[in-house]
VEXDREN-2710 file (C-alpha; in Angstrom, 1 decimal):
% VEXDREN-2710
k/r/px/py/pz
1/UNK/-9.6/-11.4/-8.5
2/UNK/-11.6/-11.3/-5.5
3/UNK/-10.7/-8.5/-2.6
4/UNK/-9.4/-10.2/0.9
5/UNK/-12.3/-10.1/3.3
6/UNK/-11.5/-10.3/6.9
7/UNK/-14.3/-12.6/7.6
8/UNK/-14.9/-12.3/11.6
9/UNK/-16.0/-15.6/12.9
10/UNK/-16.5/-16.9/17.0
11/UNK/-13.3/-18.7/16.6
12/UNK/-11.5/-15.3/16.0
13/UNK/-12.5/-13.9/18.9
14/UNK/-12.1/-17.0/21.5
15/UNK/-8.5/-17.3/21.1
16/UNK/-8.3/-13.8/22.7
17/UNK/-9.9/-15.1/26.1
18/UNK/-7.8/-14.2/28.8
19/UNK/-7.3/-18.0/30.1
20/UNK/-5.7/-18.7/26.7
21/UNK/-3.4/-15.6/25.9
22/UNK/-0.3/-17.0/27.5
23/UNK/-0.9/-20.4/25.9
24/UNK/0.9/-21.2/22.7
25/UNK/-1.5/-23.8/21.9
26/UNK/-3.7/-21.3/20.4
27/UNK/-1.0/-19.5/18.3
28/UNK/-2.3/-20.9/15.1
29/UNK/-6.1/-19.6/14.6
30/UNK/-4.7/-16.3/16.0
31/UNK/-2.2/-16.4/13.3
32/UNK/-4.7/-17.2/10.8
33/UNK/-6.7/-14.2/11.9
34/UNK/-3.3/-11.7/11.2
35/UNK/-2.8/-13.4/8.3
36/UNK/-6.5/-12.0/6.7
37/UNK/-6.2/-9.2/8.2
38/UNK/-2.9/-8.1/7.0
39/UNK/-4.2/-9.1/3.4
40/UNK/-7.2/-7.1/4.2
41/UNK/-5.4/-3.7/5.4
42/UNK/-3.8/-3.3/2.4
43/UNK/-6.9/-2.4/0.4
44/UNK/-7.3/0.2/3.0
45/UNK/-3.1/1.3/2.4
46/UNK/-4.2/1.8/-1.5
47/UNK/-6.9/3.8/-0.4
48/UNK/-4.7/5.8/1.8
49/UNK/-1.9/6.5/-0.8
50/UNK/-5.1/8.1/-3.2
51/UNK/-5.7/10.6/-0.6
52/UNK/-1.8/11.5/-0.5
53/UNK/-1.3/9.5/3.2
54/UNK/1.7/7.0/3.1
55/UNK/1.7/4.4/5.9
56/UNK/3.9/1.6/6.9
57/UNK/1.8/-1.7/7.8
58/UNK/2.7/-4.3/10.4
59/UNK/1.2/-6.8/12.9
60/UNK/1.9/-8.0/16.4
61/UNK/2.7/-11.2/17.4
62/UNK/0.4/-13.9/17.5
63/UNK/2.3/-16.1/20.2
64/UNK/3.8/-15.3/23.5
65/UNK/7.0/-13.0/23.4
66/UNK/8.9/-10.2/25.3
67/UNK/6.9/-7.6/23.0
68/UNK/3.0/-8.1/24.4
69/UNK/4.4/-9.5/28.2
70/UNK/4.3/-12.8/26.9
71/UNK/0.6/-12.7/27.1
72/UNK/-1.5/-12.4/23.7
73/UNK/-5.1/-11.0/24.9
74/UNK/-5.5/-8.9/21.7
75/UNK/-4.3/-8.8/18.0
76/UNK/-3.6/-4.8/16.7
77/UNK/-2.8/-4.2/13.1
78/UNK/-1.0/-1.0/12.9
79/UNK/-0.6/1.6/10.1
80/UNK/2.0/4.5/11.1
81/UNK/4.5/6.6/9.8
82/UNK/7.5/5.0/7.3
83/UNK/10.8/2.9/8.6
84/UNK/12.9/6.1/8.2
85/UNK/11.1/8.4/10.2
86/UNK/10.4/6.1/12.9
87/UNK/14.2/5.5/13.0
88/UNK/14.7/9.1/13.1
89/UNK/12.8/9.6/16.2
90/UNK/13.1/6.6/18.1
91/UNK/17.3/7.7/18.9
92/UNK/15.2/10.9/19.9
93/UNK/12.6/9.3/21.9
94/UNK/15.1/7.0/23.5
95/UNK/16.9/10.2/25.0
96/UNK/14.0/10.6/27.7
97/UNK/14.0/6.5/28.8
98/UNK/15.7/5.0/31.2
99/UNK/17.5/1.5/30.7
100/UNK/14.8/0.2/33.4
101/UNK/11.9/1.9/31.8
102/UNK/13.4/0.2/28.4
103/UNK/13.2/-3.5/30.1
104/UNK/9.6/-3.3/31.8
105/UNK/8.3/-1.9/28.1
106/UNK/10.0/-3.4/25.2
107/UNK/7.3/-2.5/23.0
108/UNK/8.5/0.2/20.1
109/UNK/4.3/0.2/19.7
110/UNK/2.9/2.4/21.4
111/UNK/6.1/5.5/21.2
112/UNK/4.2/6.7/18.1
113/UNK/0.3/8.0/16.9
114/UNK/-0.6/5.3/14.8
115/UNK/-4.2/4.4/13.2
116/UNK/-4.9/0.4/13.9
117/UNK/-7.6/-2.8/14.0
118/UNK/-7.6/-4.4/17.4
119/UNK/-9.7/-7.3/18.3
120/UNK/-10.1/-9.1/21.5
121/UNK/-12.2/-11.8/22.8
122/UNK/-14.9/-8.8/23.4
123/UNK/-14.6/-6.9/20.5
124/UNK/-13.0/-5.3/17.3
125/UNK/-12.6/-1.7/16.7
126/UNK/-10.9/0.5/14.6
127/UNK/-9.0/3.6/16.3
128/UNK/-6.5/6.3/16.1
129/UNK/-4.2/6.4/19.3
130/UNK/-1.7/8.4/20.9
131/UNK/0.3/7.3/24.0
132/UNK/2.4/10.1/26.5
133/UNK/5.6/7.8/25.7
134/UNK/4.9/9.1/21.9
135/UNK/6.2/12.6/23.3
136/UNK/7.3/13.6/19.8
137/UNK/3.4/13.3/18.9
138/UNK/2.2/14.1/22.1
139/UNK/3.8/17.6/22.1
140/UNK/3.2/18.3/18.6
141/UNK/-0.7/18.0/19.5
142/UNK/-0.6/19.9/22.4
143/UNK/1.2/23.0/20.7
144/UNK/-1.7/22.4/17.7
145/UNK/-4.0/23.2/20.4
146/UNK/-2.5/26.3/21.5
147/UNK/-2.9/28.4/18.6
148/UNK/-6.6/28.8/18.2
149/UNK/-6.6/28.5/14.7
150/UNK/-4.6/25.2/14.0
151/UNK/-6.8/23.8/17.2
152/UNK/-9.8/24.8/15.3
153/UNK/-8.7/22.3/12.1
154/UNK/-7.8/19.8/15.2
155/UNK/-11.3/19.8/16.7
156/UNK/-13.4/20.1/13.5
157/UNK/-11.8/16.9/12.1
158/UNK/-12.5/15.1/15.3
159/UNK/-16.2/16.6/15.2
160/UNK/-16.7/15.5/11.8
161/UNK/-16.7/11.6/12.5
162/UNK/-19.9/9.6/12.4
163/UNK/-22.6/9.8/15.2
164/UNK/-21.2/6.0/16.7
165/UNK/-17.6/7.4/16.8
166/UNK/-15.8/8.6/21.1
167/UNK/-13.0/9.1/22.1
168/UNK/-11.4/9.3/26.0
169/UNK/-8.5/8.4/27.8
170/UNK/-7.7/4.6/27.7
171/UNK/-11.1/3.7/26.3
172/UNK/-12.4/4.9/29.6
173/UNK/-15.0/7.5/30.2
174/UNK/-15.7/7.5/26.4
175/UNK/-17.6/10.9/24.8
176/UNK/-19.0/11.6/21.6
177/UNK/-16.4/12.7/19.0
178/UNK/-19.1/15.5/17.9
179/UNK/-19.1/16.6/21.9
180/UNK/-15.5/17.6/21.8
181/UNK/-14.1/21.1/22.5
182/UNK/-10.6/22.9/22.2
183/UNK/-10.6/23.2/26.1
184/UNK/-11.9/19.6/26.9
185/UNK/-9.3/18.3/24.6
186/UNK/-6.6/20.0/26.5
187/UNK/-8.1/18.9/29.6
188/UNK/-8.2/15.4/28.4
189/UNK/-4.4/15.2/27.3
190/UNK/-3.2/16.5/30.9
191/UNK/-5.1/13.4/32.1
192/UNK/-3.8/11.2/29.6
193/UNK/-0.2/12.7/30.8
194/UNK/-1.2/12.7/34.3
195/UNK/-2.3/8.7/34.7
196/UNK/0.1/7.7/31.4
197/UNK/-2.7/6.4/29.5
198/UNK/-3.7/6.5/25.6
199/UNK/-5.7/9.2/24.1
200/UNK/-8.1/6.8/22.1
201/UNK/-10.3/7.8/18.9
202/UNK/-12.5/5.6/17.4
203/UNK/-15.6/2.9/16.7
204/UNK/-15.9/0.1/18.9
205/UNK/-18.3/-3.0/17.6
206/UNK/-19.3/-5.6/20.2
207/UNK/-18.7/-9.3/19.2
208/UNK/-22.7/-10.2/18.9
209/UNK/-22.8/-7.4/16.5
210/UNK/-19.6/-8.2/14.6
211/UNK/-20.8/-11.5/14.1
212/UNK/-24.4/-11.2/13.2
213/UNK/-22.9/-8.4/10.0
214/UNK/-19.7/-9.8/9.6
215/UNK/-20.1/-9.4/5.6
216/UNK/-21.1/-5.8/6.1
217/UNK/-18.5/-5.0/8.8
218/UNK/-15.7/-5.6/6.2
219/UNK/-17.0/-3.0/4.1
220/UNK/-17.8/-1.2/6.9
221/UNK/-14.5/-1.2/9.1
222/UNK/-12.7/-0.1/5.7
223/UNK/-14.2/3.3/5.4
224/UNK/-14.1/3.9/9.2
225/UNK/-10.8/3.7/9.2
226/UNK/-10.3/6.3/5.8
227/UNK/-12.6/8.4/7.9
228/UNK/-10.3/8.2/10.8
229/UNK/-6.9/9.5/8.3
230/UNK/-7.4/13.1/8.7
231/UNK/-7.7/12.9/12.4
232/UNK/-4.2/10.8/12.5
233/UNK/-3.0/13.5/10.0
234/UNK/-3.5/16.2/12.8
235/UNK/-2.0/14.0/15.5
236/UNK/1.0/12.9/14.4
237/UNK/3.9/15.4/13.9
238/UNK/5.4/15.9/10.4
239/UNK/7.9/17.5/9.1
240/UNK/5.8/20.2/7.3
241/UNK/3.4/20.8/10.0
242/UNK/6.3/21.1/13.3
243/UNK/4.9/23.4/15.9
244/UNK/6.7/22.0/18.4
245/UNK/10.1/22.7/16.7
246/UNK/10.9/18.1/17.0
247/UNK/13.1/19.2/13.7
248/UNK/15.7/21.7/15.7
249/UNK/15.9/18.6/18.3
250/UNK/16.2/15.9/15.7
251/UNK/19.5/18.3/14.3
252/UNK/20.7/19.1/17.7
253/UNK/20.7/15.6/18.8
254/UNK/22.2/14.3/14.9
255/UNK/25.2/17.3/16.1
256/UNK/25.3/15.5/19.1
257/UNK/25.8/12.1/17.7
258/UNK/28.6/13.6/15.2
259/UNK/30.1/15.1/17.6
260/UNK/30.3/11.6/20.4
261/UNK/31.7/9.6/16.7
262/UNK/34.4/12.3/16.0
263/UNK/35.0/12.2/19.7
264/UNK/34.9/8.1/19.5
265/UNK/37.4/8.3/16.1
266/UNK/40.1/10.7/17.8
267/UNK/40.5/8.3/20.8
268/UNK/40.4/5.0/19.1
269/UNK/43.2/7.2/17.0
270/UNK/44.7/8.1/20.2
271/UNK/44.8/4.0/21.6
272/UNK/46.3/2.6/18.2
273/UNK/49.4/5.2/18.1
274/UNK/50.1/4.3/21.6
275/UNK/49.9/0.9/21.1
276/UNK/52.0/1.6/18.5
277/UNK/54.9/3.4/20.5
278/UNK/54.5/0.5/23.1
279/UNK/55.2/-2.3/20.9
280/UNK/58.0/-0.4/19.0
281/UNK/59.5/0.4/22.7
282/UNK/58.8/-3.7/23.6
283/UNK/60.5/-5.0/20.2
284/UNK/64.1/-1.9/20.7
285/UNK/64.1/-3.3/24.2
286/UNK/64.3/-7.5/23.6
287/UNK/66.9/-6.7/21.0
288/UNK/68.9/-5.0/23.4
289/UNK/69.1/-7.8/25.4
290/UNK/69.7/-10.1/22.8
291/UNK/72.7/-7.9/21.5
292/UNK/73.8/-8.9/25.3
293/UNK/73.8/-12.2/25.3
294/UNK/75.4/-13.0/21.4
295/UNK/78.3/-11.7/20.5
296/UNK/77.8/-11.0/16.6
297/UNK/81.5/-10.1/16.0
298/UNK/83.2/-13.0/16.8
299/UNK/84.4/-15.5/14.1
300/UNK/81.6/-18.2/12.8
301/UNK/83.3/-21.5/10.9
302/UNK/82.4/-21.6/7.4
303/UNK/79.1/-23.7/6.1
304/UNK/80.2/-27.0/4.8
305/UNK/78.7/-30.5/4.0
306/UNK/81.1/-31.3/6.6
307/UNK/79.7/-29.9/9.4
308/UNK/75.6/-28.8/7.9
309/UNK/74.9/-32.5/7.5
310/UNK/75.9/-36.1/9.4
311/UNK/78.2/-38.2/8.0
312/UNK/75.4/-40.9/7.9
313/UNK/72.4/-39.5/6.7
314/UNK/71.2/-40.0/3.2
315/UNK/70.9/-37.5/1.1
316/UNK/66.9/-37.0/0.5
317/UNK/64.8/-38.6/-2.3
318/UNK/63.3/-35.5/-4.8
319/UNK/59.9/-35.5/-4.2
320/UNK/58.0/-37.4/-7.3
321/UNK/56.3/-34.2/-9.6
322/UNK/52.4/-34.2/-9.3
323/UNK/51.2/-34.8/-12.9
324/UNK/49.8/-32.3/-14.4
325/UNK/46.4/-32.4/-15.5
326/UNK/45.4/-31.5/-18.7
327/UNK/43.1/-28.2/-18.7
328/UNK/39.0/-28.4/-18.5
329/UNK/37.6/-26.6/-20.9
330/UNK/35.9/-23.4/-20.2
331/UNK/32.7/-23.7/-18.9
332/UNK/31.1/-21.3/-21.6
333/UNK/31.4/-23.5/-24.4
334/UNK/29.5/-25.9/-22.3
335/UNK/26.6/-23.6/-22.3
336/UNK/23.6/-24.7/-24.2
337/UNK/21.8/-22.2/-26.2
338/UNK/18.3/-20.6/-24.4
339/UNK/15.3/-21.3/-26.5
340/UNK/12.6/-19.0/-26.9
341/UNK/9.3/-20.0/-25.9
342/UNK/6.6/-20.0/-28.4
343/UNK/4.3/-17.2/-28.5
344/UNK/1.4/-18.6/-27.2
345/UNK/-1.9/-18.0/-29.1
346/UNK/-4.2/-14.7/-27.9
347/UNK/-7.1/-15.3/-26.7
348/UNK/-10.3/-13.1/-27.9
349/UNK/-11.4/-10.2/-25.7
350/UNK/-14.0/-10.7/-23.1
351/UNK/-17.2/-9.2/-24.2
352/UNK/-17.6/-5.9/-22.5
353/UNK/-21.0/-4.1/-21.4
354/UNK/-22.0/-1.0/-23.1
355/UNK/-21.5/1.5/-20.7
356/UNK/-24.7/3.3/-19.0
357/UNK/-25.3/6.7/-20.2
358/UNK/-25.0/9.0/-17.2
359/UNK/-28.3/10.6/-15.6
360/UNK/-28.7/14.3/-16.3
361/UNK/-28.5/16.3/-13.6
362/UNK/-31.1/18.4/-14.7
363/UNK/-33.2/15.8/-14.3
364/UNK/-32.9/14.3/-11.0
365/UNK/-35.5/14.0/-7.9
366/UNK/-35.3/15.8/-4.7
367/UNK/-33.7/14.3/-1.7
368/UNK/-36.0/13.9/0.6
369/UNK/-36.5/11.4/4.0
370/UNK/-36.2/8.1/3.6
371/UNK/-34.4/8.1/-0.1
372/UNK/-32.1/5.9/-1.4
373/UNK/-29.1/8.1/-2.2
374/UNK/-25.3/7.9/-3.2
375/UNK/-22.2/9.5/-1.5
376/UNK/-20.5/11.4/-4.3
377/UNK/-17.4/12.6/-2.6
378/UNK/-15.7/12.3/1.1
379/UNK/-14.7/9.3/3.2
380/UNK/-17.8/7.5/2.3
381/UNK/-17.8/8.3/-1.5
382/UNK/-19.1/5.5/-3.9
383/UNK/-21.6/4.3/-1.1
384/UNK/-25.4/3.9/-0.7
385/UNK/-27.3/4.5/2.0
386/UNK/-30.9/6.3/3.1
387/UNK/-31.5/9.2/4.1
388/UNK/-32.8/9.5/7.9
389/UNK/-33.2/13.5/8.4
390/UNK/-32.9/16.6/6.6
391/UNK/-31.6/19.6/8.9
392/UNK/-31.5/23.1/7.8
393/UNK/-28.0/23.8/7.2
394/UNK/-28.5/21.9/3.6
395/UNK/-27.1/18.7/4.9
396/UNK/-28.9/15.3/5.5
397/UNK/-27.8/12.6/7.8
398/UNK/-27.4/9.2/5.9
399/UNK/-27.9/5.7/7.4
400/UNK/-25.0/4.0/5.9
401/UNK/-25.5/0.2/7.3
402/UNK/-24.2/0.3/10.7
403/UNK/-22.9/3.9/10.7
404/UNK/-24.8/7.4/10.2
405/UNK/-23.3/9.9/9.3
406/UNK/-24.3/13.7/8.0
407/UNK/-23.7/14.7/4.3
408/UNK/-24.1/18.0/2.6
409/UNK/-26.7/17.9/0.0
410/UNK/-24.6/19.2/-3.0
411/UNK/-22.6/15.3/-2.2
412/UNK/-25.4/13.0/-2.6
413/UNK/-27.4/11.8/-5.5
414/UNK/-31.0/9.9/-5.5
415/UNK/-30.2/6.3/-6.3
416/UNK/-32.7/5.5/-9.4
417/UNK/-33.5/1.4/-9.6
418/UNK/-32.7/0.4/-13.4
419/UNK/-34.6/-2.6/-14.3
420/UNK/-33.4/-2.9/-17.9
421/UNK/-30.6/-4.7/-18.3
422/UNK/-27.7/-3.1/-20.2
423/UNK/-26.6/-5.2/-23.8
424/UNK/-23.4/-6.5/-23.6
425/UNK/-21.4/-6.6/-26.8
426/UNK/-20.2/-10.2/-28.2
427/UNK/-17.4/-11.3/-30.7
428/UNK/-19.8/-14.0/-31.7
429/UNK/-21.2/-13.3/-35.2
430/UNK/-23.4/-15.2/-37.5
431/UNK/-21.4/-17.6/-40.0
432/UNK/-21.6/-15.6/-43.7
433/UNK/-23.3/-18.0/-46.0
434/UNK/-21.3/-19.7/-48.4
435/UNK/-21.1/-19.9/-52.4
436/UNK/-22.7/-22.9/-53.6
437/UNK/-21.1/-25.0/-56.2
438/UNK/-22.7/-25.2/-60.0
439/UNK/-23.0/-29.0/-59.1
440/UNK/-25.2/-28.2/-56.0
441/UNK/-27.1/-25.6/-57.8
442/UNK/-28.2/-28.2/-60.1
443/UNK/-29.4/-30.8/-57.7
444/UNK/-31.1/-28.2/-55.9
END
């Protein structure tokens, strides 16, 4: 079975233009596009759930609706944090929004750090984001950065993404993820707070350049995002990692809510036992006054057929019996016996290939500029790429198709071209010959 590509083409990105995003005439290719690209993300999910990080996957909509302003001038795919939780803290996060705040932003997207694919009619990227309205996240990160060393995990996670990786406030003013500092990262979350805008981390790919490697960018958008998991790890609050104490809140407000439902029972209680007494009073009170009006000890004459029927009705026709129907028989014994499916013949196993024997690392050349070598562990482990420059803290900085990225040494291995081809074992055999009969022996 072939892996989903995502397969960027110009007609992806021209149904992003901003002439066409309130039109619903061009609902269908963007539809098309979510549809590969949800089918896509989930190799990326399975990936995720190896390196012990559960996310929840979903798309916005492709058409005009109350959720993107009714205008549809970009396409995310996000991955964040499981039903439950979100449930759990959106009652929270709803406790600092207004009802008016509520109807100018519908959108539940952007109240938690989430890692996502957006594409618009200028580009696609891959990011991990973090809005002010996420407070839960927003404080949690803030309070990371106040202890020197959790901020020190914070900042060396962001520092270790690729050379082509920024980050900045909105996708303005972008700087170079290996730039970033403890204080410059405070400083930039005040202005996030300050003008309400995202905190953005990511790659950004221009549309001439997702087009001309749209088979590499695949590949390539894949691991940018696994590289991008342990910098949404540090972002987004958790309930084993809480230094801004969101648990206490989350139990005060659940005591809250308890509280507002016994509150809620009592007086519902309250209402029906009144309305009880009130209809009890209602019904004493008409029989009183029914008491008044008939006098229920004076002398009633006797029923007769006399006087309970006229003298010239007819007495009424019995109604002709219904016939009775004779019972159906139960439906089980209508029941026709299953029949078991024949066991269809196996088929022969596929011929395998004779697995390579594994180089021995005693034997295996120096890295040096300009060789072809494999990732053997991180983000990036599996792929091939050449190495650009050797620095002298034992690491090497590997060109990895669009990306470059440094690796220590004790991670890579020189890639060695095999010409030979390995054998591939076969059930096919050589018919065994066959005893010849005296008569053929003597004709021969």
């Amino acid at each position: 079975m072939t892996a989903p590509i995502l397969g960027l083409t110009e007609t992806d990105f021209d149904a992003y233009l901003p002439e066409r995003a309130s039109s619903n005439a061009f609902s269908r290719p963007r539809l098309e596009f979510k549809q590969r690209a949800l089918s896509w993300v989930r190799t990326v999910v399975s990936r995720l759930q190896d390196i012990d990080i559960a996310v929840d996957v979903h798309g916005s909509d492709e058409h005009p609706s109350v959720w993107n302003g009714h205008r549809v001038d970009c396409q995310w795919v996000f991955l964040w944090r499981d039903p439950d939780t979100r449930a759990d803290l959106d009652a929270l996060l709803d406790q600092r929004r207004g009802i008016a705040e509520a109807l100018n932003d519908p959108s539940p997207f952007f109240r938690h750090a989430f890692l996502a694919l957006r594409i618009d009619h200028e580009s696609v990227e891959v990011c991990v984001q973090l809005h002010p309205n996420a407070w839960v996240d927003f404080e949690t990160l803030r309070a990371r950065l106040s202890d020197e060393p959790r901020a020190r995990q914070v900042v060396e996670a962001i520092q270790d993404m690729p050379e082509q990786f920024s980050l900045g406030a909105d996708r303005s003013s972008l700087v170079a993820c290996s730039s970033i500092a403890r204080a410059s990262m405070l400083e930039l979350l005040s202005q996030c707070a300050t003008s309400a805008s995202a905190l953005w981390i990511g790659w950004r790919v221009p549309r001439a350049v997702a087009i001309e490697h749209t088979e590499l960018l695949d590949e390539q958008l894949a691991d940018a995002l696994i590289a991008l998991a342990p910098v949404y790890q540090q972002i987004a609050w958790s309930h084993g990692d809480d230094p801004a104490h969101i648990a206490d809140k989350l139990a005060e407000m659940r005591e809250d809510l308890s509280r507002a439902a016994a509150e809620h029972a009592a007086r519902t209680e309250r209402d029906r036992a009144e309305a009880d007494r009130q209809r009890r009073e209602t019904t004493e009170k008409s029989r009183e006054r029914t008491r008044e009006r008939v006098d229920y000890g004076a002398a009633r004459p006797r029923p007769t057929l006399g006087n309970l029927f006229k003298p010239d009705s007819a007495a009424a026709a019995p109604k002709p019996q219904r016939p009775v129907s004779s019972p159906r028989p139960p439906s089980g014994s209508q029941r026709v016996p299953l029949r078991h499916p024949a066991e269809e013949p196996r088929r022969p196993p596929a011929p395998r290939a004779v697995p390579r024997q594994p180089e021995h690392p005693d034997h295996a050349e120096p890295i040096e500029k300009g060789s072809k070598v494999k990732v053997l562990s991180g983000a990036f482990a599996g792929k091939v790429g050449v190495v650009n420059e050797l620095d002298a803290r034992g690491g090497a900085r590997i060109l990895l198709g669009l990306l470059s990225t440094r690796v220590a040494l004790e991670d890579l291995a020189v890639v060695t071209d095999q010409r030979d081809r390995p054998a591939l074992q076969t059930s096919h055999r050589r018919p065994m010959p066959t005893a010849r009969s005296p008569k053929e022996q003597r004709d021969k």
